[in-house]
C-alpha positions as CSV (number, residue, x, y, z in Angstrom):
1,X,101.2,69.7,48.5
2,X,100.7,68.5,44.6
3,X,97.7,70.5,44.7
4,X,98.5,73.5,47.0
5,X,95.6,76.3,46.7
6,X,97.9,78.5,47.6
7,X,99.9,77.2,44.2
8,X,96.5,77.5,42.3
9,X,95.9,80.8,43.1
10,X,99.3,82.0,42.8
11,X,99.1,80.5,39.3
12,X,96.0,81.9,38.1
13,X,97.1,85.6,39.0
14,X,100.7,85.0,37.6
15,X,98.9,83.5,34.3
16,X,96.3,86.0,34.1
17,X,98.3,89.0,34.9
18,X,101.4,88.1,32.1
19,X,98.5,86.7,29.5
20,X,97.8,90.5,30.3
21,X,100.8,92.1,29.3
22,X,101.5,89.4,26.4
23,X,98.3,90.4,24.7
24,X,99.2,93.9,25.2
25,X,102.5,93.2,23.3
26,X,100.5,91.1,20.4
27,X,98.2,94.5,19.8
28,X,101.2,96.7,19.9
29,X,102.9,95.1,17.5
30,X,100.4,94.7,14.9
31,X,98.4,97.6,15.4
32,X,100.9,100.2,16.4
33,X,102.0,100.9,13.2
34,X,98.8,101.5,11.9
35,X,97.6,103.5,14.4
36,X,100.6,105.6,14.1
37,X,100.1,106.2,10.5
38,X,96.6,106.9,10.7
39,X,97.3,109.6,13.3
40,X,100.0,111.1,10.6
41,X,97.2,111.1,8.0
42,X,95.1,113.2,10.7
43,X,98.2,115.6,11.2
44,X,98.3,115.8,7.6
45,X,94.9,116.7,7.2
46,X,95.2,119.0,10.2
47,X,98.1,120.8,8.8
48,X,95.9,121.3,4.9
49,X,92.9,122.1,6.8
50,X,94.8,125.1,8.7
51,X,96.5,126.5,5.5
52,X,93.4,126.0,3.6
53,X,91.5,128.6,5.9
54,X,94.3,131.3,5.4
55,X,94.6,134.2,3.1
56,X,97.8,133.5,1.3
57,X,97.8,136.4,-1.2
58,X,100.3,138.1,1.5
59,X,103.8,137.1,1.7
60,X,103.7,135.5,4.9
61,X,102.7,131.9,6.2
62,X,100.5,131.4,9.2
63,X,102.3,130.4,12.7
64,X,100.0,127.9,14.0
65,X,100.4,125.8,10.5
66,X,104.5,126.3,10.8
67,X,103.6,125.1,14.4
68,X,101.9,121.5,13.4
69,X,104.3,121.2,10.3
70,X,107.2,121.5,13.0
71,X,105.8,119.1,15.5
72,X,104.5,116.7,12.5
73,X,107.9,117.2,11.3
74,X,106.1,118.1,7.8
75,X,107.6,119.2,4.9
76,X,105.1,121.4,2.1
77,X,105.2,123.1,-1.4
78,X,102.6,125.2,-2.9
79,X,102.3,126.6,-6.5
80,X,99.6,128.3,-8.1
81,X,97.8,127.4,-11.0
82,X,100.6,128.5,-13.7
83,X,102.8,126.4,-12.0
84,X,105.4,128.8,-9.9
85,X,106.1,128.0,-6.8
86,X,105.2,130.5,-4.2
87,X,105.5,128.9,-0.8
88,X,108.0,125.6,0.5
89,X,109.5,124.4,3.4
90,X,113.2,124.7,3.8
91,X,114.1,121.2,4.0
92,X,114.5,118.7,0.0
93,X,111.9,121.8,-1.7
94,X,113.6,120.3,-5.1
95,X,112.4,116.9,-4.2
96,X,108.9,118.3,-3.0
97,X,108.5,120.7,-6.1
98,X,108.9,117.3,-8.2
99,X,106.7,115.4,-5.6
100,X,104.1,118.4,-6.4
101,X,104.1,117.9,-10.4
102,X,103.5,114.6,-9.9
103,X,100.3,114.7,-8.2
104,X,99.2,117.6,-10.5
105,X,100.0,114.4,-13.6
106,X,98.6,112.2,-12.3
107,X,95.2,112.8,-10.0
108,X,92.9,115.8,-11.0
109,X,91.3,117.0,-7.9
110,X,88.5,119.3,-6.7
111,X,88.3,121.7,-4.5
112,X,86.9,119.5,-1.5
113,X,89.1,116.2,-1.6
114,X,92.4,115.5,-1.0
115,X,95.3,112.5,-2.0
116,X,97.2,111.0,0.7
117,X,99.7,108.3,-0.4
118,X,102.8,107.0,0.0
119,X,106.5,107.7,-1.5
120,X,109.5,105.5,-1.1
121,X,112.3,107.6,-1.1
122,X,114.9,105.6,-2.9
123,X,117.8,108.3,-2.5
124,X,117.3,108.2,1.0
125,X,116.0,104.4,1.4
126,X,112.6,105.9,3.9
127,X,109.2,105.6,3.2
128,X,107.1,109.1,3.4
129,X,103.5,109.8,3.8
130,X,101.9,112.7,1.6
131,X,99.1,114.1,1.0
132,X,97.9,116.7,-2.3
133,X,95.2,119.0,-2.3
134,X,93.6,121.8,-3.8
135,X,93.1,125.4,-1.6
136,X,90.8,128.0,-2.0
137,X,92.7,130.3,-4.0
138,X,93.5,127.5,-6.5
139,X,97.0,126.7,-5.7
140,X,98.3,123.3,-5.4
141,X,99.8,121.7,-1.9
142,X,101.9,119.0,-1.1
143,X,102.5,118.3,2.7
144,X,105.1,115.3,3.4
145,X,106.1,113.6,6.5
146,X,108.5,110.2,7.3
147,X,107.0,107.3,8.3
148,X,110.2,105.2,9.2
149,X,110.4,106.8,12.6
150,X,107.2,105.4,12.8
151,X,108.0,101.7,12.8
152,X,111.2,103.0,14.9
153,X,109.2,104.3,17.6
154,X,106.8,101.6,17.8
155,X,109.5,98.9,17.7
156,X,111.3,100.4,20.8
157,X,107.8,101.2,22.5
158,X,107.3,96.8,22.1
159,X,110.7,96.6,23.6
160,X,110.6,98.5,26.4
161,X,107.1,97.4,26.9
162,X,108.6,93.6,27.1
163,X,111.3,94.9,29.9
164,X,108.9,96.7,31.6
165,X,106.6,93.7,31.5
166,X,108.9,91.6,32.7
167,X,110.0,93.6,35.4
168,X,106.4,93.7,36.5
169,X,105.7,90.4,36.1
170,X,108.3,89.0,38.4
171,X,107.6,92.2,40.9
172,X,103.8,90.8,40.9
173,X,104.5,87.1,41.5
174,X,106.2,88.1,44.6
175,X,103.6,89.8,46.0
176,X,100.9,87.3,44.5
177,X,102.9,84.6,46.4
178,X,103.3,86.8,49.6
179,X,99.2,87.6,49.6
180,X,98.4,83.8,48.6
181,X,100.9,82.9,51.4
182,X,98.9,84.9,54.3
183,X,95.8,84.0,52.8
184,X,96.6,80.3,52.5
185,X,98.5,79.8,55.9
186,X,95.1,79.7,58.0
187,X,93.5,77.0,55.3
188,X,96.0,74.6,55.9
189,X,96.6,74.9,59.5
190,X,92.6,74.2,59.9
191,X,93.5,71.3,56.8
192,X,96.2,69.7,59.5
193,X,93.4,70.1,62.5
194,X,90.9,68.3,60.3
195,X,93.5,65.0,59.4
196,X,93.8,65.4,63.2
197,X,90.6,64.9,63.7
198,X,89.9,62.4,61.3
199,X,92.3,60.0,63.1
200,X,90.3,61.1,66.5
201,X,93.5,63.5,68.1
202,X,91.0,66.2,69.8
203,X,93.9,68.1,71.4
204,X,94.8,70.4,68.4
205,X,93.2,73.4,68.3
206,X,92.9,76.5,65.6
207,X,94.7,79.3,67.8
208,X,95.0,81.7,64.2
209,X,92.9,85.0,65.8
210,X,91.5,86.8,62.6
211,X,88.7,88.0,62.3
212,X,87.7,86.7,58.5
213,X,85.4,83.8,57.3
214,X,88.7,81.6,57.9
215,X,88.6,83.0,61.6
216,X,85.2,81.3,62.3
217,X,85.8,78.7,60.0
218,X,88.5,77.6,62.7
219,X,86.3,78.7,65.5
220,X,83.6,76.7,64.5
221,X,86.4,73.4,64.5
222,X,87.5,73.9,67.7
223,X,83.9,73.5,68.7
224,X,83.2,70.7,66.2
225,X,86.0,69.2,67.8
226,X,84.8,69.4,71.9
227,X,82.0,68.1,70.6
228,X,83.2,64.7,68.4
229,X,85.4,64.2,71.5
230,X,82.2,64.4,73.9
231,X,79.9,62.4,71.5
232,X,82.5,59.9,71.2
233,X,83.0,59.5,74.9
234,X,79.5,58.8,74.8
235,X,79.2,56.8,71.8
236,X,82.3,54.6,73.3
237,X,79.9,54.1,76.6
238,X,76.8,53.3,75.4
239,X,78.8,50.6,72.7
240,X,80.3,48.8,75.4
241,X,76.9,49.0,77.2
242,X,75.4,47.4,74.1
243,X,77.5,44.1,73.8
244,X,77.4,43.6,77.6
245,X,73.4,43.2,77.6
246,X,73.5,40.6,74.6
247,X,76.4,38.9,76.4
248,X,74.7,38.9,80.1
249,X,71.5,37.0,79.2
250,X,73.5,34.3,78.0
251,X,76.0,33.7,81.0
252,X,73.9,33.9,84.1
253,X,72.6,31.1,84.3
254,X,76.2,29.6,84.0
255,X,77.7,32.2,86.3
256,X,75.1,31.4,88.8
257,X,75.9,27.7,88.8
258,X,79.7,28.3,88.5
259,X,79.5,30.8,91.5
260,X,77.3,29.0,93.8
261,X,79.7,25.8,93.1
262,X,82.8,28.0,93.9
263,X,81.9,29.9,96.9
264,X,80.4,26.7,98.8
265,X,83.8,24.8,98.3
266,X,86.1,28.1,99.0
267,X,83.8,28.9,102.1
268,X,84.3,25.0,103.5
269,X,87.7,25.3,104.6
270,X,87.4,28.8,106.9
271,X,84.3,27.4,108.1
272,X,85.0,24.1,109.4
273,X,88.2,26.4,110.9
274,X,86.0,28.1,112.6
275,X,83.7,25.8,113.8
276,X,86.7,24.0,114.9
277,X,88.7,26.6,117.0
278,X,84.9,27.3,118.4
279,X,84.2,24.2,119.6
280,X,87.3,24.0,121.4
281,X,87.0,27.3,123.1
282,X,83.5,26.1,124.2
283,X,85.0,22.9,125.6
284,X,88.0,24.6,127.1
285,X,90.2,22.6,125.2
286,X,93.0,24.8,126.8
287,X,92.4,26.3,129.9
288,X,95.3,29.2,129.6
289,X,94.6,32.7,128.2
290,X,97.4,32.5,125.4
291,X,95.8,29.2,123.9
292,X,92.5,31.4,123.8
293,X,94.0,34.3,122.3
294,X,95.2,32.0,119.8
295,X,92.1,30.6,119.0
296,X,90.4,34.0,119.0
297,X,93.2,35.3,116.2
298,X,92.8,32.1,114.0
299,X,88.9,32.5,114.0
300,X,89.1,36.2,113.3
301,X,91.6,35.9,110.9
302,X,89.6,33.3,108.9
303,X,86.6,35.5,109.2
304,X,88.4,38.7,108.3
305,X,89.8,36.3,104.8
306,X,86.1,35.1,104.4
307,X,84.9,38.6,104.0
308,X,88.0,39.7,101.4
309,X,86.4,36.9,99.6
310,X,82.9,37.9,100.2
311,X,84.1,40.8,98.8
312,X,85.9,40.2,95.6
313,X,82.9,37.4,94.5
314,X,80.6,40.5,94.7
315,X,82.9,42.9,92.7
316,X,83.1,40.3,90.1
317,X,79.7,39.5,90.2
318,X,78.6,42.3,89.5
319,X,81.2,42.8,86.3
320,X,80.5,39.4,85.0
321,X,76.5,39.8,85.1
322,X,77.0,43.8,83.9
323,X,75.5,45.3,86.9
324,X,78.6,47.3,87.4
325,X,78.7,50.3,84.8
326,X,81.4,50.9,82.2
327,X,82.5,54.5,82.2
328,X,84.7,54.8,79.3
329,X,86.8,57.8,79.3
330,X,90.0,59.2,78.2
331,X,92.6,59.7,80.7
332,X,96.7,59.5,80.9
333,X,97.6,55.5,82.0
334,X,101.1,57.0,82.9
335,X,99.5,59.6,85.7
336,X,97.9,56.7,87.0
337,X,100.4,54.0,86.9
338,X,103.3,56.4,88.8
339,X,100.5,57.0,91.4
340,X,99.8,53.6,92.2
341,X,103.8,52.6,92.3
342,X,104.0,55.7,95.0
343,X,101.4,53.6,96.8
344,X,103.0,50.4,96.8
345,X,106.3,51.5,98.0
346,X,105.8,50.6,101.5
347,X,104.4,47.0,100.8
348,X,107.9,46.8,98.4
349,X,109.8,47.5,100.8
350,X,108.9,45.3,103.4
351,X,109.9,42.4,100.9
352,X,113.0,44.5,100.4
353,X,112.0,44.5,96.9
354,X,112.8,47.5,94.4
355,X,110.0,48.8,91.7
356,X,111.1,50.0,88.5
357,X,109.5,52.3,85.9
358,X,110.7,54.4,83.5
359,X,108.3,56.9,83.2
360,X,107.1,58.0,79.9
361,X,105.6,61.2,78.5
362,X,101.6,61.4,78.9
363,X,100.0,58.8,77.0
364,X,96.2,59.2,76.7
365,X,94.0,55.5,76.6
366,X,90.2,55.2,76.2
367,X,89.1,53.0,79.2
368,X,86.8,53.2,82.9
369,X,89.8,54.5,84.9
370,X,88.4,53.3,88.6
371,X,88.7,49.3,86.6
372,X,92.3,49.8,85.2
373,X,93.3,51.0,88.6
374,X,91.9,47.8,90.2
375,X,93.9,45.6,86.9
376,X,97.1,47.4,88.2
377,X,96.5,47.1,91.9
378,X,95.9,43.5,91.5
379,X,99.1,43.2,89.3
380,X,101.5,45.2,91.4
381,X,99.9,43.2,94.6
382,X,100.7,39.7,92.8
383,X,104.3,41.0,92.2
384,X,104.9,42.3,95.3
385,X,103.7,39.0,96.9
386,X,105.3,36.3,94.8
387,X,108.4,38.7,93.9
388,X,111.6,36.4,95.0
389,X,115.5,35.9,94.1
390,X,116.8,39.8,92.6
391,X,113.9,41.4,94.3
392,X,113.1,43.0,91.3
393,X,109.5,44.4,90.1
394,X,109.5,46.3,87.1
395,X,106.6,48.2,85.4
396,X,106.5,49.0,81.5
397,X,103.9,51.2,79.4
398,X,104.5,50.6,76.0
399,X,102.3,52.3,72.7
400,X,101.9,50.7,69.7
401,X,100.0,52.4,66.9
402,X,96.6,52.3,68.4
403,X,97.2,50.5,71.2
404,X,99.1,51.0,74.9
405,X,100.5,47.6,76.6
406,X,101.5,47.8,80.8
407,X,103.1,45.4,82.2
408,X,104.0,44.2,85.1
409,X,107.2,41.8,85.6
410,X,108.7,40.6,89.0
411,X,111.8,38.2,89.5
412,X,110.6,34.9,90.8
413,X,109.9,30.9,90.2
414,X,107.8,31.1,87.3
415,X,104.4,30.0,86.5
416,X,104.4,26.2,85.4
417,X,103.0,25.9,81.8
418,X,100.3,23.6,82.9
419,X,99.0,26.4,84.8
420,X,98.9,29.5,82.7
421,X,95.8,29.2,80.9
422,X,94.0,28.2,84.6
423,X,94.7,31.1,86.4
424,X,92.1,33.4,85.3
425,X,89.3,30.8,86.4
426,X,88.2,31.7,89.6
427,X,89.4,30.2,92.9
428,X,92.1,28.4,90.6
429,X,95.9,28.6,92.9
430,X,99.1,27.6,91.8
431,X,100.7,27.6,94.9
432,X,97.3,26.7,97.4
433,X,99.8,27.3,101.0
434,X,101.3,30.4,99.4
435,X,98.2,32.1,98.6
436,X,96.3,31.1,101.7
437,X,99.0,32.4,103.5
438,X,98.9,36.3,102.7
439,X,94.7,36.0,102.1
440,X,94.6,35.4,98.7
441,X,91.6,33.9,97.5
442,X,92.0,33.1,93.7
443,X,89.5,35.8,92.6
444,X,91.7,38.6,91.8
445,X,92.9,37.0,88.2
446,X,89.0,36.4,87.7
447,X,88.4,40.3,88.4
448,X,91.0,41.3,85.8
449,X,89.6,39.0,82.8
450,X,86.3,40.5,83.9
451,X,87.4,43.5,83.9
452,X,89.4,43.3,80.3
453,X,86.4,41.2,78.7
454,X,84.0,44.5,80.0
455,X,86.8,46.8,77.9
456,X,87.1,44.3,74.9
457,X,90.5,44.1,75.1
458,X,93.4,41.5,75.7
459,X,95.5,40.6,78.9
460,X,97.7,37.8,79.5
461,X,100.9,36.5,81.6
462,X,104.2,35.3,80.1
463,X,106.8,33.1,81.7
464,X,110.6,34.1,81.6
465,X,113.5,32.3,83.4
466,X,114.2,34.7,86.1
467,X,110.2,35.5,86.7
468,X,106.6,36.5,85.2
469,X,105.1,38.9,83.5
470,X,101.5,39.9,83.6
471,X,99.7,42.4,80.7
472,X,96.9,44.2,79.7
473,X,96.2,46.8,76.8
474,X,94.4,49.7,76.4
475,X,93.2,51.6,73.1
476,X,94.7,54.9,72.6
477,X,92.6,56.0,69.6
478,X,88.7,56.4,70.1
């Protein structure tokens, strides 16, 4: 990611930390010096301060001032007030001596102040630091100590300060990255559950266990998440609830005309059948008990086709005038569909006939599962019916984005053009003598538009050379 918080925060520490060390650098190198000089004037002063207490009319010099003269590496020279020299350090005591008369020349100082300066050594090209004074007894001291070790010492302090720094720096972006890493892990797994969501994919859940804010944060989404998928489910129902009340008001009347129309000129035929067949068994038409039998079987098996009928016009009815309630809920078509191919095997085989379907992984559609079973019953039952020539049937469930197409195809004489867009109406047959003879009734088709119209979604038939399809989809996304 461009904007990775786990980048941001790795950032800020790596900035923050080597603007640390940097400005550490920038005060070392122009304040070290200084600071190192200023604490050579306070040895200095030390060392004067400690010679200055002590009785030097003996011949001796007092250890704790050869003491901070050896660790100030300080060189000295004291005279008395005629000008011999009484006391010096071992090391340049010419040089000093002439350092001494100097400060005598030039500055004339009490008893409570002191001179410190600075002396660039040309014979030896090193800057010294000094300092003159007067002590109690009246003598004159000069104390003297190098400075270029000072600018040495800093300089390789800077230095190893920068290696160090470095060193530290890269040591620290590691772990920075490593913390930022654990801490950032959680964020954007709950960051992918939340895109998840937002495209209505309940099934990913935070499974992270901690125990931090980020722990319930991802507690609190799995919930979130039951719950948009509930509310949905309900939001889904009640929708399709909706546009079938300000749809029904406006087609009963027309269904009730339509169906009354339809059922009087479908019910004609069986009964005048029946009426007939009755009639003759009153009259003893024929006498023998296999021409009654075969009366009987005729009028019971129009009744038994009158009831199917009966039947179907009530299941539509009550889907075309919204009495029938819409569950929508989200369930796997592919479960379904291999189910109701298990049940159709025997009626496929009778017609020697051979179903195939490549089954799929899961596929999860929003839809009232007890209707799509009766679209696919209906479609499998057509197929299985009219299925001819290879003896082929073969069912597809294809997803497309949002949307999940079934099909159903089965080898055959196809539909003729004429006659596609007419066999959703109800009661409409292509082939009257086929249908009548296995019971159809031309209301199935009707029952599947119903159905589709009650979803708000498509289905259709398509015509190939070697049979027919027929088709319905399903949304997959809420």
């Amino acid at each position: 990611m461009r904007h990775s918080i786990k980048k941001q925060i790795a950032t800020v520490f790596i900035l923050l930390f080597a603007g640390t060390i940097f400005s550490c650098l920038l005060v070392n190198a122009v304040f070290l010096v200084n600071y190192y000089q200023n604490n050579k004037k306070n040895t200095l002063k030390e060392a004067f301060a400690q010679i200055k207490a002590t009785d030097l009319n003996g011949y001796g010099i007092p250890f704790e001032f050869l003491r901070t003269c050896s660790k100030g590496n300080i060189g000295f020279v004291i005279c008395d007030s005629s000008g011999r020299i009484t006391k010096h350090s071992y090391s340049d005591s010419d040089y000093l001596i002439y350092r001494l008369r100097y400060y005598q020349f030039e500055f004339d100082v009490s008893d409570s102040q002191v001179v410190v300066g600075k002396d660039k050594d040309a014979r030896l090209g090193t800057d010294f630091l000094e300092l003159y004074g007067v002590l109690d007894s009246g003598d004159y001291i000069l104390l003297r100590t190098p400075i270029e070790s000072i600018k040495e010492s800093a300089s390789l302090s800077n230095r190893f300060l920068v290696y160090i720094s470095l060193c530290a720096i890269g040591i620290s972006a590691f772990i920075i990255w490593f913390v930022t890493k654990k801490l950032t892990d959680p964020i954007l797994e709950i960051v992918s559950i939340s895109a998840r969501m937002a495209n209505l994919d309940f099934d990913a859940k935070y499974t992270n266990k901690t125990k931090n804010e980020i722990g319930l944060l991802g507690a609190n989404i799995n919930q979130l998440s039951s719950s948009l998928e509930h509310t949905i489910s309900e939001l889904k129902t009640a929708n399709n609830e909706l546009l079938e009340d300000i749809e029904k008001k406006k087609q009963i009347d027309e269904m009730r005309k339509e169906f009354l129309s339809n059922v009087s000129h479908e019910l004609k035929t069986p009964i005048a059948i029946i009426q007939g067949y009755s009639e003759g068994l009153k009259e003893c038409v024929n006498d023998d008990a296999e021409s009654r039998d075969f009366y009987c079987n005729v009028i019971m098996d129009e009744a038994d086709k009158m009831n199917k009928m009966v039947k179907q016009l009530l299941t539509l009815n009550q889907i075309e005038f919204g009495n029938d309630t819409i569950t929508m809920e989200r369930f796997d078509i592919v479960g379904l569909t291999k189910g109701l191919i298990q049940a159709s095997q025997i009626l496929a085989e009778q017609k020697n006939a051979k179903i195939i379907f490549h089954e799929p992984s899961p596929i999860y559609v929003w839809a009232d599962e007890f209707k799509v079973e009766e679209v696919l019953t209906n479609f499998l039952s057509n197929a299985i019916h009219y299925v001819d020539n290879e003896n082929i049937i073969e069912v597809k469930i294809m997803k497309e984005k949002d949307t999940v197409r079934i099909s159903v195809f089965n080898t055959g004489t196809p539909i003729p053009e004429e006659d596609l867009d007419k066999i959703w109406i109800k009661f409409y047959k292509v082939d009257k003598a086929r249908t009548r003879e296995y019971g159809g009734s031309g209301i199935g088709l009707s029952i599947v538009r119903a159905i589709m119209d009650s979803f708000h979604r498509e289905c259709g038939v398509i015509n190939y050379d070697n049979g027919v399809e027929f088709w319905f989809e399903l949304d997959s996304k809420a």
